[in-house]
N, C-alpha and C positions, 0 to 999 in steps of 0.2 A: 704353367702351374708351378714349376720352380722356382720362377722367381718371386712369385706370392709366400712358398715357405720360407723362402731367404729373407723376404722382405719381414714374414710375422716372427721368424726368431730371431731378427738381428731387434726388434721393438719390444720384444721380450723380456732381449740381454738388456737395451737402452733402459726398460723400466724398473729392471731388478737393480742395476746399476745405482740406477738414480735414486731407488728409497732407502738402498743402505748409505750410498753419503749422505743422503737429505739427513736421513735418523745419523747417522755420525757425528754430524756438523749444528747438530741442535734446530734444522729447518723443517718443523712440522708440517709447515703448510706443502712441500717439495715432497716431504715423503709420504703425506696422506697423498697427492695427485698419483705419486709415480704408484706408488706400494697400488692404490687402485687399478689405475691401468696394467699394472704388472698382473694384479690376479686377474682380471680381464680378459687379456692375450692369453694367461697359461690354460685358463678353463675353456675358451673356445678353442684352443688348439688339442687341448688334450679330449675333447669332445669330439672332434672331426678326427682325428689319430684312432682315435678306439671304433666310432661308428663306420668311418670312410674304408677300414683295414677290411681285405678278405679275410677268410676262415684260414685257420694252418699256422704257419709260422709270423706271419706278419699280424695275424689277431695277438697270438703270443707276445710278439715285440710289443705292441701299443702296450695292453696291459700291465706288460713290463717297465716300461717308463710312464705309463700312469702310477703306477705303485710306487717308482723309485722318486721320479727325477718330477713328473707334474703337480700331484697332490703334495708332499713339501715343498715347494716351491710357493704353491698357492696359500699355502696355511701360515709360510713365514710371511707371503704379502698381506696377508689378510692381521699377522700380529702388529703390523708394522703401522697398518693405516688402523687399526685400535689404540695402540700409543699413539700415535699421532692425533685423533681423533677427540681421546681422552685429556692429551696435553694442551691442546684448542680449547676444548670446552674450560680448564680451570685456567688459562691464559689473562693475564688481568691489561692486556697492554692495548692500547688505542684501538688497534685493529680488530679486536675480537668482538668491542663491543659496537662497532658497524652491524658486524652479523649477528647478533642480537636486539630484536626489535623490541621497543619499551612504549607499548599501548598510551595512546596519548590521555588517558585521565590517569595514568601512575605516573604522568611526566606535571600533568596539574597542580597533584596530592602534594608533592616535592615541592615546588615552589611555594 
């Protein structure tokens, strides 16, 4: 069982890691993935921390690092894959418009 928490906070760290350089370095598409999976991991961690905890001091602990350390953790993932997400959609570069589909009687109309 330890080494499943070793394993989900070290992918944690990798994805909080990953969406602040992705967002540092100008790569939305790296830090919408990471910034995602980053709030991912911290909500089902911080879901099994609060529900998994007995009563007493260790209910207290969860709580406590739910209030501190999980819910901003997950609110900056979640601002980051919004920029990210935002900066996609008004993106004008080859790539974006793959992933937008252009209904084949508006590709007719143009011709």
């Amino acid at each position: 069982a330890r080494a499943i928490v070793v394993i989900l906070d070290t992918g944690e760290t990798v994805a909080l890691i990953g969406a602040g350089l992705a967002s540092l370095r100008g790569q939305a598409r790296a830090a919408l993935v990471f910034g995602a999976i980053a709030a991912t991991l911290l909500t089902g961690d911080a879901f099994a921390n609060v529900v998994g905890a007995p009563q007493g001091p260790a209910f207290q602990q969860a709580i406590f690092y739910l209030i501190v350390g999980e819910i901003p953790s997950i609110v900056l993932s979640l601002v980051v894959v919004h920029s990210a997400s935002r900066r996609l959609a008004s993106s004008t570069s080859p790539v974006a418009d793959e992933v937008i589909e252009i209904p084949p009687a508006v590709e007719r109309q143009e011709r």
